[in-house]
Gaussian input, Z-matrix of N, CA and C with variables (Angstrom, degrees):
# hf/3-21g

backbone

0 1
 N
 C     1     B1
 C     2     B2     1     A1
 N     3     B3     2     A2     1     D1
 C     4     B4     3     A3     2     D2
 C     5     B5     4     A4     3     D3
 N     6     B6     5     A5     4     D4
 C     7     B7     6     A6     5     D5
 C     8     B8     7     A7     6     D6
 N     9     B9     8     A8     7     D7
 C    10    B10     9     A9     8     D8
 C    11    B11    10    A10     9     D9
 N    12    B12    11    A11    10    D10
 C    13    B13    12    A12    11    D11
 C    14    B14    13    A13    12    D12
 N    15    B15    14    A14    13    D13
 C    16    B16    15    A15    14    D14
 C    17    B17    16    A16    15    D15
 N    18    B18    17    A17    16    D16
 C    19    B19    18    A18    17    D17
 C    20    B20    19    A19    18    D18
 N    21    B21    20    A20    19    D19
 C    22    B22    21    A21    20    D20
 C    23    B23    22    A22    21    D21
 N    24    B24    23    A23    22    D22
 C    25    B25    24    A24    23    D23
 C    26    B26    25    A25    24    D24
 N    27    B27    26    A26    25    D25
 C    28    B28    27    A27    26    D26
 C    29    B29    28    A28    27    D27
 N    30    B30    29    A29    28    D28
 C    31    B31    30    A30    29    D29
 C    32    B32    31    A31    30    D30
 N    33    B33    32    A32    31    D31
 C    34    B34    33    A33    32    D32
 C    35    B35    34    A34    33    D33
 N    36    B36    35    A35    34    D34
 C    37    B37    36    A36    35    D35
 C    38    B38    37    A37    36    D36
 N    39    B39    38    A38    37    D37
 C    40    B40    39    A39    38    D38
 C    41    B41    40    A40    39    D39
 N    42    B42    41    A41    40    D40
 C    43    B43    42    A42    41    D41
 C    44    B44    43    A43    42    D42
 N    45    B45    44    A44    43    D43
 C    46    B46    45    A45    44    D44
 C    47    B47    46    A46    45    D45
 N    48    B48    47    A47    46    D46
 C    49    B49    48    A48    47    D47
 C    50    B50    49    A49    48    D48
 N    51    B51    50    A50    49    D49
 C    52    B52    51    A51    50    D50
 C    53    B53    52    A52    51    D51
 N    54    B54    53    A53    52    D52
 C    55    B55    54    A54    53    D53
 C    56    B56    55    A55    54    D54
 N    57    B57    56    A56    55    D55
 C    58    B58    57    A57    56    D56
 C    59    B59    58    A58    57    D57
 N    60    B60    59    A59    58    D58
 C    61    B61    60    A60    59    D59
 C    62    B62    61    A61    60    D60
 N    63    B63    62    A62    61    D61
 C    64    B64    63    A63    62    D62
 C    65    B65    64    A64    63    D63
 N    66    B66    65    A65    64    D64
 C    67    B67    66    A66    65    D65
 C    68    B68    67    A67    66    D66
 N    69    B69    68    A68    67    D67
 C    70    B70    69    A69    68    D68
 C    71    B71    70    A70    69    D69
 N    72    B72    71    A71    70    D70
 C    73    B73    72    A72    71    D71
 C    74    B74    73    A73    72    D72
 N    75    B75    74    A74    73    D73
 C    76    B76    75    A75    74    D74
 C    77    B77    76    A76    75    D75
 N    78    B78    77    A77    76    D76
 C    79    B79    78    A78    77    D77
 C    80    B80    79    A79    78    D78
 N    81    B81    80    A80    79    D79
 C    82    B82    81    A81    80    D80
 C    83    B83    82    A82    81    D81
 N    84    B84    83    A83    82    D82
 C    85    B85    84    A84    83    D83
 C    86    B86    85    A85    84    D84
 N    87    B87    86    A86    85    D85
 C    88    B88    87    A87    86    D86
 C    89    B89    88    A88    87    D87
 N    90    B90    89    A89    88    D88
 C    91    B91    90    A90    89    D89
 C    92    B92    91    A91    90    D90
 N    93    B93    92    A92    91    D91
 C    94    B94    93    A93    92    D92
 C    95    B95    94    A94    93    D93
 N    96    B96    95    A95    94    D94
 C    97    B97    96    A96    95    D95
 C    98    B98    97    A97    96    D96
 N    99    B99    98    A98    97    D97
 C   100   B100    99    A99    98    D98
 C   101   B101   100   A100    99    D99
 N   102   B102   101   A101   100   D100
 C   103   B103   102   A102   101   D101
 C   104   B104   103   A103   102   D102
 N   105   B105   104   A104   103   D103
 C   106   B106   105   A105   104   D104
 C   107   B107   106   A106   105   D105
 N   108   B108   107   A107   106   D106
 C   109   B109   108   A108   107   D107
 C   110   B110   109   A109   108   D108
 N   111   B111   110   A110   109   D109
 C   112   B112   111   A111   110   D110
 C   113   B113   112   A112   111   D111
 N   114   B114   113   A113   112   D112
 C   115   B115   114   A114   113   D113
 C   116   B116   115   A115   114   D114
 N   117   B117   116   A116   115   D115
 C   118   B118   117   A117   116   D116
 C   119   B119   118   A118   117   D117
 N   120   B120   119   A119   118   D118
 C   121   B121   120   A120   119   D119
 C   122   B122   121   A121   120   D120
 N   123   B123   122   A122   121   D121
 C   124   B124   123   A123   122   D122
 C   125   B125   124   A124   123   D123
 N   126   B126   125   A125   124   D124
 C   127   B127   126   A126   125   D125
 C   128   B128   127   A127   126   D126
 N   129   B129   128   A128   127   D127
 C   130   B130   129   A129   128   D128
 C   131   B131   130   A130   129   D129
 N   132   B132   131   A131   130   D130
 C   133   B133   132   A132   131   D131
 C   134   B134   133   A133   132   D132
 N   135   B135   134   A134   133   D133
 C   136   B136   135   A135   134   D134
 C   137   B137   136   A136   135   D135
 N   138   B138   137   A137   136   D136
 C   139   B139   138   A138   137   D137
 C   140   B140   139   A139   138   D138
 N   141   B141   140   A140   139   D139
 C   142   B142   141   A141   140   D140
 C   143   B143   142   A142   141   D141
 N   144   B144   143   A143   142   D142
 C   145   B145   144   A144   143   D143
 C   146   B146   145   A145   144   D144
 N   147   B147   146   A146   145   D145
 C   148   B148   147   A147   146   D146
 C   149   B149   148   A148   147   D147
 N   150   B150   149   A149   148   D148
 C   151   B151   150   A150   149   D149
 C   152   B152   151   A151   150   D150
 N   153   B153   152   A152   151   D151
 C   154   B154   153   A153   152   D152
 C   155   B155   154   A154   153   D153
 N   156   B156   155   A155   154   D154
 C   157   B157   156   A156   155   D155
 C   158   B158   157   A157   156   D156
 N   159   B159   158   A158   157   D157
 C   160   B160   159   A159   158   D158
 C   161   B161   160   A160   159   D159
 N   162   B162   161   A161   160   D160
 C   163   B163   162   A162   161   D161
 C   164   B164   163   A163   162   D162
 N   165   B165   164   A164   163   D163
 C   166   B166   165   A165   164   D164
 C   167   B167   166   A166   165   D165
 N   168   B168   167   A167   166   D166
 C   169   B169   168   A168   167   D167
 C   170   B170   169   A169   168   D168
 N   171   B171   170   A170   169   D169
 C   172   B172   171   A171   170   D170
 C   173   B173   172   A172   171   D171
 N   174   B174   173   A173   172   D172
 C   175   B175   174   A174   173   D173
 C   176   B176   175   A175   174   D174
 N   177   B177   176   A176   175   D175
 C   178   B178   177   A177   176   D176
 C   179   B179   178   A178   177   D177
 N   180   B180   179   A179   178   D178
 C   181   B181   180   A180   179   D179
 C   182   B182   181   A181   180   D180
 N   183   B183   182   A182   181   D181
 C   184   B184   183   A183   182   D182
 C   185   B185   184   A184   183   D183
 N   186   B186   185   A185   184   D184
 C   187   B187   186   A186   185   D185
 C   188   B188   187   A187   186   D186
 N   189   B189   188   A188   187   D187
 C   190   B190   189   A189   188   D188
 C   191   B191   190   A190   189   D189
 N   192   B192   191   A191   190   D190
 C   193   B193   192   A192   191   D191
 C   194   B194   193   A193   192   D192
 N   195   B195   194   A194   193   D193
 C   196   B196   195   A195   194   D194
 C   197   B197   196   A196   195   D195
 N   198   B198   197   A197   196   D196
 C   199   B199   198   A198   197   D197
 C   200   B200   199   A199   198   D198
 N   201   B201   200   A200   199   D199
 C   202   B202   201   A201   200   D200
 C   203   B203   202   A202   201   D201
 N   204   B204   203   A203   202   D202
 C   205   B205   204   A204   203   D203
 C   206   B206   205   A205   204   D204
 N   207   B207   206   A206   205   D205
 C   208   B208   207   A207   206   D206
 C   209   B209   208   A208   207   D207
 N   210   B210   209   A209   208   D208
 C   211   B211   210   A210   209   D209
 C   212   B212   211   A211   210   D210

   B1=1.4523
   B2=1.5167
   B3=1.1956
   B4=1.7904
   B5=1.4132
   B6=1.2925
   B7=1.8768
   B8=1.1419
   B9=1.5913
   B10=1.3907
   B11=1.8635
   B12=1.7825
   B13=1.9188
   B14=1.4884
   B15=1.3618
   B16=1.6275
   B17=1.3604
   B18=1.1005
   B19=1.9045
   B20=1.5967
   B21=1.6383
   B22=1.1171
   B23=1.8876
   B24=1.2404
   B25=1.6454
   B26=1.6904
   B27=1.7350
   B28=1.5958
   B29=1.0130
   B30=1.5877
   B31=1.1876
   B32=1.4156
   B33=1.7017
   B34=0.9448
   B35=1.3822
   B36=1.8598
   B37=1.3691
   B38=1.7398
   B39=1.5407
   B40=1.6617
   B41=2.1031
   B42=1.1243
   B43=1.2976
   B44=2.1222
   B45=1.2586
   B46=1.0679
   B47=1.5240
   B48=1.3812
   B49=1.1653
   B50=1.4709
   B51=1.6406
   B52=1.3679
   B53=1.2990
   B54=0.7795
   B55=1.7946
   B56=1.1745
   B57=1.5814
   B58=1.0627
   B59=1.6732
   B60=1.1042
   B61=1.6368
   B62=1.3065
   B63=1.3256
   B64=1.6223
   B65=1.4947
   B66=1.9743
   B67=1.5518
   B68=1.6983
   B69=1.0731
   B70=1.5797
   B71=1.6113
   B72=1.1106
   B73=1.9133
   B74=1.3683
   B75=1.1419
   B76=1.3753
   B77=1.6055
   B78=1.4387
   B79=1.3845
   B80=1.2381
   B81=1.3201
   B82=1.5189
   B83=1.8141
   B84=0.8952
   B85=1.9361
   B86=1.4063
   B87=1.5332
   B88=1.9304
   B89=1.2213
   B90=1.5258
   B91=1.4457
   B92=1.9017
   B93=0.9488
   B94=1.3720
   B95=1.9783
   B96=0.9680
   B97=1.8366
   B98=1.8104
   B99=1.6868
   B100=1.7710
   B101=1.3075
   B102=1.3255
   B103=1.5061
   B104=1.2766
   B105=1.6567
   B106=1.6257
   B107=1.8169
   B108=1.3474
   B109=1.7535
   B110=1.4160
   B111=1.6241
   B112=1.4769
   B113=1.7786
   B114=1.2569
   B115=1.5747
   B116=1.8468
   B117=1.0879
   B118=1.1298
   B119=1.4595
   B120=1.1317
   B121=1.7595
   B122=1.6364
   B123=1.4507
   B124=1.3413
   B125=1.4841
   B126=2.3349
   B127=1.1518
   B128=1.6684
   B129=1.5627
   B130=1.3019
   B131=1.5245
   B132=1.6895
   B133=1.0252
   B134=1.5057
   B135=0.9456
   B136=1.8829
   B137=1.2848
   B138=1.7700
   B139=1.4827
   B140=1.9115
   B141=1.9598
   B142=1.7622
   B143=1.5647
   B144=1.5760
   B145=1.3752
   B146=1.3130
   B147=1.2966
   B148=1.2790
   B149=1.3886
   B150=1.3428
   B151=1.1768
   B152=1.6946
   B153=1.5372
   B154=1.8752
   B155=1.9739
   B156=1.3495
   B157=1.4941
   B158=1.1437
   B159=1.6053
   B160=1.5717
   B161=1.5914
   B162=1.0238
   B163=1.0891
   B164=1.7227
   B165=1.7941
   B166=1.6057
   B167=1.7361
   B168=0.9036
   B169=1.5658
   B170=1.2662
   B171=1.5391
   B172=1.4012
   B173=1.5032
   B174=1.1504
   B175=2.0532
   B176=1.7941
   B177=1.7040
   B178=1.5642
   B179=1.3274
   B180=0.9959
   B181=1.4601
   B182=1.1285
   B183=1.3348
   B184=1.7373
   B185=1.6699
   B186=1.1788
   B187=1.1160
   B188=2.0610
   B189=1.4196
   B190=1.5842
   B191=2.1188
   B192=0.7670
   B193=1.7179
   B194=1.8690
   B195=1.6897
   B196=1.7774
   B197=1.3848
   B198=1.2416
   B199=1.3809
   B200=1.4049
   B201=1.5176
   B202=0.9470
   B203=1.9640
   B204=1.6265
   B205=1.0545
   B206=1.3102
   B207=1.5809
   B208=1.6639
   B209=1.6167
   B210=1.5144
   B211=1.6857
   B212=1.7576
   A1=110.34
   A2=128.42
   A3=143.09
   A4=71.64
   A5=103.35
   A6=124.07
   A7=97.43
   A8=119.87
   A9=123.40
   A10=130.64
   A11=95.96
   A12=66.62
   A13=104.02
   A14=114.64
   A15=123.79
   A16=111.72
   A17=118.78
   A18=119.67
   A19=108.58
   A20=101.70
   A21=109.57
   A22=118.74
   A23=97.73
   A24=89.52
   A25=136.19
   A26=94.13
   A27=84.96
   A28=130.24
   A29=119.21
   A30=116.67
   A31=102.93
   A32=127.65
   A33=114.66
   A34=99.67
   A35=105.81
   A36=105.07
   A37=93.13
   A38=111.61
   A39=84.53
   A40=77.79
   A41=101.74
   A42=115.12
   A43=93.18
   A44=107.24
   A45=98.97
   A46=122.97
   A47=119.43
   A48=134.38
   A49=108.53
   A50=120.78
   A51=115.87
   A52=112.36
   A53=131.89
   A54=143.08
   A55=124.51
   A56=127.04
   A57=112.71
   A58=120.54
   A59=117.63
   A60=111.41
   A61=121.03
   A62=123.25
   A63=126.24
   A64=89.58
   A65=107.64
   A66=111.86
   A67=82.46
   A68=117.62
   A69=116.71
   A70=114.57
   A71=104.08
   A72=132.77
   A73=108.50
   A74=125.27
   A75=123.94
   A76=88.41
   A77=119.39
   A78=143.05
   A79=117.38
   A80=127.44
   A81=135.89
   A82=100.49
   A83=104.73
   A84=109.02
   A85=62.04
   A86=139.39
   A87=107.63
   A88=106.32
   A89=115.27
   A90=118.71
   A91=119.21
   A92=113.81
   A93=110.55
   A94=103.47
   A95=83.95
   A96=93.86
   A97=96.42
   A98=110.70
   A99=92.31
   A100=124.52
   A101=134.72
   A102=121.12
   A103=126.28
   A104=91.11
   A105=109.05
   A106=108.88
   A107=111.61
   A108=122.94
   A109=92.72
   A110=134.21
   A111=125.39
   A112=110.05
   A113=117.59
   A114=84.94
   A115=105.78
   A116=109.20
   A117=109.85
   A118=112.33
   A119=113.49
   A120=141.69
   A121=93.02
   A122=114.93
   A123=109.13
   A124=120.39
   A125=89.20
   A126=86.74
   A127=153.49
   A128=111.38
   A129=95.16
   A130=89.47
   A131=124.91
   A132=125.19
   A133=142.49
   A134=109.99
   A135=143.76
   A136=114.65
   A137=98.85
   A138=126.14
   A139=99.13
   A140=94.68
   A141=87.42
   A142=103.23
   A143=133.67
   A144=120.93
   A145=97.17
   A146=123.71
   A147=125.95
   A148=122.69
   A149=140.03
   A150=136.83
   A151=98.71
   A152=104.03
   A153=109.45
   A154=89.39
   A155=100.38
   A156=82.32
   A157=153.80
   A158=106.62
   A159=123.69
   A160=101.60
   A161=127.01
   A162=126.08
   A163=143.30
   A164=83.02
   A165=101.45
   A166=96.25
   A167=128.46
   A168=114.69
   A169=123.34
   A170=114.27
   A171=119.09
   A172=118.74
   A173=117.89
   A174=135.46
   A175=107.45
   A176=89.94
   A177=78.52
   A178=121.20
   A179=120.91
   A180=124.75
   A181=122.65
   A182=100.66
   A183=126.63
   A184=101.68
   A185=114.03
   A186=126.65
   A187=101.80
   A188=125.08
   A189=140.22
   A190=102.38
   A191=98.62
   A192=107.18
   A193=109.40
   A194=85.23
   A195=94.38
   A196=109.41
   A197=139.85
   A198=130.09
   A199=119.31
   A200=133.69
   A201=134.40
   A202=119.16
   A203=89.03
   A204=84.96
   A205=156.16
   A206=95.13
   A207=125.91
   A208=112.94
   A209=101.86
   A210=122.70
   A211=94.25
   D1=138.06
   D2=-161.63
   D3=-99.16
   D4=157.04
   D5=158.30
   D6=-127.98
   D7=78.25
   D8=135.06
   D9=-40.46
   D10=125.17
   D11=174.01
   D12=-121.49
   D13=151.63
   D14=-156.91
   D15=-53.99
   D16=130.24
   D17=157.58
   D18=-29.54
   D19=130.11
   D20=171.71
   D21=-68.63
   D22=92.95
   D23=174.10
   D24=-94.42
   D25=24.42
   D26=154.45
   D27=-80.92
   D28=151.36
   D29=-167.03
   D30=-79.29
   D31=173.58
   D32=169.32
   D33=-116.76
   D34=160.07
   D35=-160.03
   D36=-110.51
   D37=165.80
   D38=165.55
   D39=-139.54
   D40=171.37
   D41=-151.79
   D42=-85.47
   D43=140.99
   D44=-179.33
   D45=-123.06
   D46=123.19
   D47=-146.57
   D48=-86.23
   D49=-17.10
   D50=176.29
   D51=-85.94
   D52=-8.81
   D53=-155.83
   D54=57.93
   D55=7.66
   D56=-161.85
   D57=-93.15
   D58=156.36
   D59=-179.43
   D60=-109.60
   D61=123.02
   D62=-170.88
   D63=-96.62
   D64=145.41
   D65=-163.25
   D66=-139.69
   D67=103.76
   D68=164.66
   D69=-102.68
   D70=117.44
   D71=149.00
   D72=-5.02
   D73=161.10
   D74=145.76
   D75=-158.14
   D76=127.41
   D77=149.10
   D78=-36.17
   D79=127.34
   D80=-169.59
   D81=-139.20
   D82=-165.78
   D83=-174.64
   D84=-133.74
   D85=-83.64
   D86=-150.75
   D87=-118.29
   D88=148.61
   D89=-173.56
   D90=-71.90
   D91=140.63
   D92=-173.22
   D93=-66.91
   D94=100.12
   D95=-161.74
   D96=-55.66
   D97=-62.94
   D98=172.62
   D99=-80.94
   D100=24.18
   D101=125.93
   D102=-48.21
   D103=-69.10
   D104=-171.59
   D105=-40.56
   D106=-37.87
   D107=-163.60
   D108=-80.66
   D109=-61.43
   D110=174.09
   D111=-51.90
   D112=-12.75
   D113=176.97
   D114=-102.82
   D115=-7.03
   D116=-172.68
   D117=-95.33
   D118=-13.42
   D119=166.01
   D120=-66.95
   D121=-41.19
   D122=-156.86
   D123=-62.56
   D124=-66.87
   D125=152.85
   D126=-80.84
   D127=35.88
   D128=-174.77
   D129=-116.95
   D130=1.82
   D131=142.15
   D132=-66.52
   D133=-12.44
   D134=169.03
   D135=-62.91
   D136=-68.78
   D137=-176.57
   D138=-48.11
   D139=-53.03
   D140=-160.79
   D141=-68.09
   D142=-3.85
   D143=-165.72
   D144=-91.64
   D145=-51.18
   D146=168.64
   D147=-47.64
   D148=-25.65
   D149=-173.36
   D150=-88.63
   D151=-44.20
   D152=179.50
   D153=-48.57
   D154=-80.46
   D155=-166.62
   D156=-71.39
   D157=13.95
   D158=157.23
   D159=-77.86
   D160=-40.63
   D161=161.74
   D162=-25.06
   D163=-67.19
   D164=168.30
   D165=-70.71
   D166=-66.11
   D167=172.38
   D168=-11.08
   D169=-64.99
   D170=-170.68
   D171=-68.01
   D172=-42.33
   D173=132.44
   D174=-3.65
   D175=-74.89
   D176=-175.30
   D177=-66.93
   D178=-46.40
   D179=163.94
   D180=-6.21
   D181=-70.31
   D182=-161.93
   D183=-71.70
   D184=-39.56
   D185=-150.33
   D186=-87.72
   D187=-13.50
   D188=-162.80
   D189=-49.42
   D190=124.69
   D191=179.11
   D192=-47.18
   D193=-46.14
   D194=176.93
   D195=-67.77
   D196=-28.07
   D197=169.16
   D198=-69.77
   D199=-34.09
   D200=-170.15
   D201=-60.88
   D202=-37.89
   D203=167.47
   D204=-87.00
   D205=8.15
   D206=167.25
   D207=-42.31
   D208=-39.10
   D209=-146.71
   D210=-65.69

């Protein structure tokens, strides 16, 4: 018996300087239903943090000691 040892098949990575991320698909007959629900959970958890803190933003704003006394 030879003791071959297997081809190294990691890939090699090289570091990427644009940042960008390529996201490829893969076709299924059914969608992974709790994926699909955790990401959509995700972002509509995103959406509500971001809206709270444009929110609290607009609060402080409104709310500045130096404006009040414009009135």
């Amino acid at each position: 018996m030879s003791m071959r040892s297997k081809p190294n098949r990691r890939r090699t990575t090289t570091p990427r300087r644009d940042g960008k991320i390529v996201v490829r698909g893969v076709q299924r007959d059914r969608p992974d239903l709790r994926k699909l629900s955790r990401a959509v959970i995700a972002m509509t958890q995103a959406e509500a943090e971001r809206e709270a803190q444009a929110q609290q933003e607009h609060k402080g704003i409104e709310r500045r000691p130096e404006d009040s006394t414009d009135e």
